[in-house]
N, C-alpha and C positions, 0 to 999 in steps of 0.2 A: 447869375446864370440859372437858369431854369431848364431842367433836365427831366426828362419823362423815358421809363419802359415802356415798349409797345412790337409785343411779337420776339422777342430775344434780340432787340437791338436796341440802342438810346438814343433819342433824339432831341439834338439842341432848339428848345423852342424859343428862347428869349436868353443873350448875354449884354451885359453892361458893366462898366468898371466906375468904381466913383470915388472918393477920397474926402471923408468922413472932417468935420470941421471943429467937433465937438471930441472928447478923447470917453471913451465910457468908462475909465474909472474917476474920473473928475470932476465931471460934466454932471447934473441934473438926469438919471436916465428918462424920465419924462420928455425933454427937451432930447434927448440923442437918440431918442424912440418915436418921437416926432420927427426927425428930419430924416431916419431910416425911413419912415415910411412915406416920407415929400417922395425921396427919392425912388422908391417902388415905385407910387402910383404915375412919376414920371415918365418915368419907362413901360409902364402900363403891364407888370409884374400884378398877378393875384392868385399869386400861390402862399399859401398858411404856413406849411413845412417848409423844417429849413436843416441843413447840413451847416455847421460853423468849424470853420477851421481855426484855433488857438494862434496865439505867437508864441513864438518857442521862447523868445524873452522872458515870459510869465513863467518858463517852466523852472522848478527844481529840480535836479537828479542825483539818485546815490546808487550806489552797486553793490549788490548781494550776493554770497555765496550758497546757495541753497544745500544743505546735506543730504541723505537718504532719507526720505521721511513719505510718509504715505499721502495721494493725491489729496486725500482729504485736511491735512494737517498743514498743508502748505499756505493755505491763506492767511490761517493765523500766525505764523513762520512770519511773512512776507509782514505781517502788521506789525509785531514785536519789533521786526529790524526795521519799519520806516521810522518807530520812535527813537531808533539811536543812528541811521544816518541821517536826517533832514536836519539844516539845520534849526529849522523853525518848530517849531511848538506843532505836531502832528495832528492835533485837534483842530489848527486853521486850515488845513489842508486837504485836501481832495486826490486821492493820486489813484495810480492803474503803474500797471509793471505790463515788461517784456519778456520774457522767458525763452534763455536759448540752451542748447546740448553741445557745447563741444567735442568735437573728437574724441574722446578716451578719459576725457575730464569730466569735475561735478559738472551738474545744472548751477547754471547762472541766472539771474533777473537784473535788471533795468526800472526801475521805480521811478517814476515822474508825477512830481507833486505842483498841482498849483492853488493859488490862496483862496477860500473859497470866499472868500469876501469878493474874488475878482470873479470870478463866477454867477455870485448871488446878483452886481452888477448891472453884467451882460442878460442874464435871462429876464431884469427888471426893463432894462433897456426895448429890447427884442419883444417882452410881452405888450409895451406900452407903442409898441411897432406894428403890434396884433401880427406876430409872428409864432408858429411852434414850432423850438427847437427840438429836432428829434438825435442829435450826435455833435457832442463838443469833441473834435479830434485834430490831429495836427496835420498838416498840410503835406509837409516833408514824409510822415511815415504812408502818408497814401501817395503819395510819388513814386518812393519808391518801397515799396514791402517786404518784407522779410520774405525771403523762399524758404521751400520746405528744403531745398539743399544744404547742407551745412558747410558745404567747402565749396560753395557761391556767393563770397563775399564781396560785397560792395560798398563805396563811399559814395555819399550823395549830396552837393551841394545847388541848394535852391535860391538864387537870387530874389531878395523881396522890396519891398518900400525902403526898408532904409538900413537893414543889411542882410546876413547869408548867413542861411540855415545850413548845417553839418550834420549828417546823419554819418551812422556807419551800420551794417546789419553782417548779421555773420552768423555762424551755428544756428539755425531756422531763427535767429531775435534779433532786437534790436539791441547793440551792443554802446552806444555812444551817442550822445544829441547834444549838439551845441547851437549858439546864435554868435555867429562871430562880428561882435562889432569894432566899427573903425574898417572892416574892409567895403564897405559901399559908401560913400560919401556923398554928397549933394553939393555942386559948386553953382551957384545960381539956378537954372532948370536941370541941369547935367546930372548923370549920376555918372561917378569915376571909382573904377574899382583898384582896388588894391590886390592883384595880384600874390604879392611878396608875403602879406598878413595870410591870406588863404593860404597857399603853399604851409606857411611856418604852423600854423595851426592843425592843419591839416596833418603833419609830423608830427605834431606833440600829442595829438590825438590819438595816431597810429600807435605811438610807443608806448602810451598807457596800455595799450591793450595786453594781456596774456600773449606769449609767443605763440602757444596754439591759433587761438585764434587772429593773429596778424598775418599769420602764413596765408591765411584762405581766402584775404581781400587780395582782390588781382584786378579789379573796375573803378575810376573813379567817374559817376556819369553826374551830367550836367544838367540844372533844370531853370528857367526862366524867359525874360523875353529873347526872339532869337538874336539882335546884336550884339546886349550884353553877355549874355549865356556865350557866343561865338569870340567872344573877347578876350572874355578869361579862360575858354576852352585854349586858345593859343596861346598865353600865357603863360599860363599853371603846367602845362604838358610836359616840356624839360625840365621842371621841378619835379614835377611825380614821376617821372619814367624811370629815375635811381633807386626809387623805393617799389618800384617793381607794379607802378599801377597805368593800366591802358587808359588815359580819358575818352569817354561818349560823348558826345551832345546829342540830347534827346530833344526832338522836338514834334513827335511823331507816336499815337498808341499804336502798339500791336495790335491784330485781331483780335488776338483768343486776350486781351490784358483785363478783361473783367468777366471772364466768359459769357461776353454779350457783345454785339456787331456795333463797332464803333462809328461814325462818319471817318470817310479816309482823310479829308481835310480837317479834321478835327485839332485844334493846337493844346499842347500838354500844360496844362494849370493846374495848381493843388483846387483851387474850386469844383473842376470838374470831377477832379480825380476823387474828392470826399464823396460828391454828390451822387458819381457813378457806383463804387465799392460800393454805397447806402442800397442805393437801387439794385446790385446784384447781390447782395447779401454775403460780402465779403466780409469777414472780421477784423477789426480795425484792432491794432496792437496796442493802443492808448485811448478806451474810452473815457471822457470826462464830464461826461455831462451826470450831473449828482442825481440820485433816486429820486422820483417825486416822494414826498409824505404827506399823505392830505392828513389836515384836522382829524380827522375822526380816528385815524394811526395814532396819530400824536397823543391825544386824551385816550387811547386802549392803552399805550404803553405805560403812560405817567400814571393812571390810575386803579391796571387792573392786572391780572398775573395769572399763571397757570390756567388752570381750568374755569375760575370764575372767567376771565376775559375769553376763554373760548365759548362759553354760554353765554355771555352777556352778548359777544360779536353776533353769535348764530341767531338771538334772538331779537336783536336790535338789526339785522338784516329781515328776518320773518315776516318784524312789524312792521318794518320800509317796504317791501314789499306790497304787503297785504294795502298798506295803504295809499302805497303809488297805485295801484291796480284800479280801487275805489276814484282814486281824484279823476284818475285819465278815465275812466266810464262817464265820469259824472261832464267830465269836462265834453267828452264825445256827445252824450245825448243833449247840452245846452246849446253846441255848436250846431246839432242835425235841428234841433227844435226851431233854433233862429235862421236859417234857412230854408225849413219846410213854412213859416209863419212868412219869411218874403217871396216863396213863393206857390201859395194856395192858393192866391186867386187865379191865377194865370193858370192852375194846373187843371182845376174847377172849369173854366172856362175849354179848356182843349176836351177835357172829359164830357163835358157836353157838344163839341163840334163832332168830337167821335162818333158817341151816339146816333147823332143825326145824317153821318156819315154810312155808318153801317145801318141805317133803318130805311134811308133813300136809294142807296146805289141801286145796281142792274144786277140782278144775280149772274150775270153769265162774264165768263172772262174776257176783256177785248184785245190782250196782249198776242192770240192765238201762238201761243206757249208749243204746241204739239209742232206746227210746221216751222216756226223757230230749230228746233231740237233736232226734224228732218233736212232744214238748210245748211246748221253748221256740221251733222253726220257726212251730208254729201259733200260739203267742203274738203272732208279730211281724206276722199276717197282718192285715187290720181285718175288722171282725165285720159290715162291709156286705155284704160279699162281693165290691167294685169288682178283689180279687184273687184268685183262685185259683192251687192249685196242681194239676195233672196229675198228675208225677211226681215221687219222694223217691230219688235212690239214695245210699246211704253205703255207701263205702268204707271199708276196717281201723276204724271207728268214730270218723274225726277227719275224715276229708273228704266234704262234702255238697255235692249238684249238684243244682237244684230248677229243674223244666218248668213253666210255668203259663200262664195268659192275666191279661191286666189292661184295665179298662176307658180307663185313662189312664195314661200316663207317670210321673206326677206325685206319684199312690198307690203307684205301685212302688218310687220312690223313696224314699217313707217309709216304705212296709215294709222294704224295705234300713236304715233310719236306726233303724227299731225294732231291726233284729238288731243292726247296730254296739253297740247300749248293755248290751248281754248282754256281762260280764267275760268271759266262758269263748268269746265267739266271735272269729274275726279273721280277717282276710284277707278281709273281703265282698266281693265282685266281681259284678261286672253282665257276664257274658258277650257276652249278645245278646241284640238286640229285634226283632222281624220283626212288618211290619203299617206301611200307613199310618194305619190307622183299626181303631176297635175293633169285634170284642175283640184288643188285639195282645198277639202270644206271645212270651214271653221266656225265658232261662235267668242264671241265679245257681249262685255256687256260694261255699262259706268249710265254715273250717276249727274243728274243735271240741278246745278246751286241756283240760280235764278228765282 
């Protein structure tokens, strides 16, 4: 899908859906970076930037208690405790948290780890795709987003390829994210859902929650294509209504849902939904796409420290400078050289038709330029006669200054608004108007481009 701002609304310029043959953590990414981009330029897609939405498959998560500690001390908090909930070696790992405020309770976080071996990948894939990713995020949390309300809690289950995303958000965060497999199945082309497994999951999830926080979910909204999404919306309803949750089916953006003017036939996809947020500069509660480090970060860190590497950076920028400055001069005047040398003789040649141009002509003008200047004047006058003019004088044949009388203000005006629309005229000015009553005398004056 290809999505563009333009004027505080977004416009769908190109969508397509395709189904990938190759797996990119398996697969050669050269070869799954090549068939990305068969498939672009089939669709005739040539856009660089790219939003990528995750599978929740790939994701880890663990849950943190956050104590009183100052904004500043929380990051490193939040790193201590990824290395003792994940259960993977935190140095493979790539992750981003959610942070919510209960009611009368600590701050909580949401920590989502994924392998950055699956990551390194993906962006080897996509680059060999001549793609630039600019946001690895998850589909599901731009679906539906955390609100700033805390006791507007919602469940969010997004039907996908080959099973359902489970969100839940609560106190302004994301409190819960699962991938429930076994409820979307594939029976030859069919996909059949499972009902029974959502519902049960969907409980066991609620109930991990803190009681504060399970009080404040009251939505469970639905996201997918619309038959299956309307499926399992009938389905799952008298299962959730004991636990006190209304089902949605969404199939429809608000206006104001990015604060930016949606198409009203627009259908709800996590693709659009990342690609939009991107484009309004909405903050995504899971970003994942890793820091670039170029080489030259790399070799400051491993070989220099304190203040020698802040000298060494400053002056090894200096000398990039000073001498990118020199190559592009140099490169400039080879380039003006080699195209003043293809084309000297031909310029040679004009320079002399000039000459003999300006030594042969007529001294005298044959355009007669003056009653040109008097035809398009009398043009602009109206043919009642509520206007006249007295007197015309032109000066050097570009500036005119015009005496007259007018029976009203208001004709004079439009005669002014008649010259304005003549390309060749500018500067109209209204000098002066004398008279309370008619006939009152006036003076103009503009300038002639020709």
């Amino acid at each position: 899908m290809v999505l563009r701002r333009n004027n505080g609304s977004l416009e769908v310029q190109q969508s397509f859906s395709v189904s990938l043959s190759l797996d990119p953590l398996t697969a050669d990414p050269e070869l799954v970076g090549r068939e990305i981009r068969n498939h672009l330029d089939g669709a005739g897609v040539r856009e660089r930037y790219c939003v990528v939405g995750l599978p929740l498959k790939w994701m880890l998560t663990t849950h943190i208690d956050i104590p009183d500690l100052p904004e500043a001390d929380i990051a490193s908090f939040l790193q201590i405790e990824a290395e003792r909930g994940f259960a993977a070696d935190v140095t493979t790992l790539h992750y981003s948290s959610s942070r919510r405020h209960p009611a009368g309770g600590k701050q909580q976080a949401l920590l989502v780890g994924v392998p950055r071996n699956h990551l390194a990948l993906l962006e080897q894939a996509l680059r060999a795709a001549k793609l630039k990713p600019v946001s690895f995020s998850l589909g599901i949390a731009a679906l539906q987003p955390a609100g700033a309300d805390a006791l507007n809690g919602a469940l969010a289950l997004a039907i996908g390829e080959t099973h359902i995303d489970l969100q839940i958000t609560c106190g302004g965060g994301v409190a819960a994210l699962r991938a429930l497999e076994g409820a979307l199945e594939l029976q030859g082309s069919q996909k059949v859902l499972n009902a029974e497994i959502v519902a049960r999951e969907a409980r066991i999830t609620l109930g991990q929650l803190p009681a504060g926080l399970r009080e404040t979910v009251h939505r469970a909204r639905i996201f997918g294509p619309a038959a299956l999404a309307r499926q399992l919306a009938d389905e799952i309803e008298l299962r959730l209504e004991p636990m006190g949750l209304r089902v949605e089916l969404v199939t429809r953006y608000s206006p104001d849902e990015f604060g930016l003017q949606v198409p009203p036939s627009t259908v709800v996809s996590p693709a659009l939904s990342l690609a939009a947020g991107y484009l309004a500069g909405r903050k995504v509660p899971f970003e994942l796409l890793p820091p670039r480090v170029t080489p030259w970060q790399q070799m400051s860190a491993r070989y220099s420290s304190g203040k020698l590497r802040v000298a060494a950076t400053a002056a090894g920028a200096i000398v990039l400078i000073v001498a990118g400055a020199f190559l592009y001069q140099q490169w400039q005047l080879m380039r003006l050289g080699t195209r003043w040398s293809a084309m000297a003789s031909k310029v040679r040649e004009v320079e002399t038709v000039k000459q003999q141009i300006h030594q042969y002509r007529p001294w005298f003008d044959e355009s007669l330029r003056a009653l040109t200047i008097l035809r398009q004047l009398t043009a602009a006058f109206p043919e009642e006669g509520v206007v006249t003019a007295k007197t015309v004088e032109i000066r050097d044949l570009n500036t005119i200054t015009c005496t007259g009388t007018t029976r009203d203000h208001q004709s004079l005006l439009k005669t002014l608004d008649r010259l304005r629309t003549n390309n060749i005229v500018s500067e109209v000015r209204l000098v002066q108007v004398r008279g309370s009553k008619a006939p009152l005398q006036f003076t103009f004056d503009f300038h002639w481009n020709e």
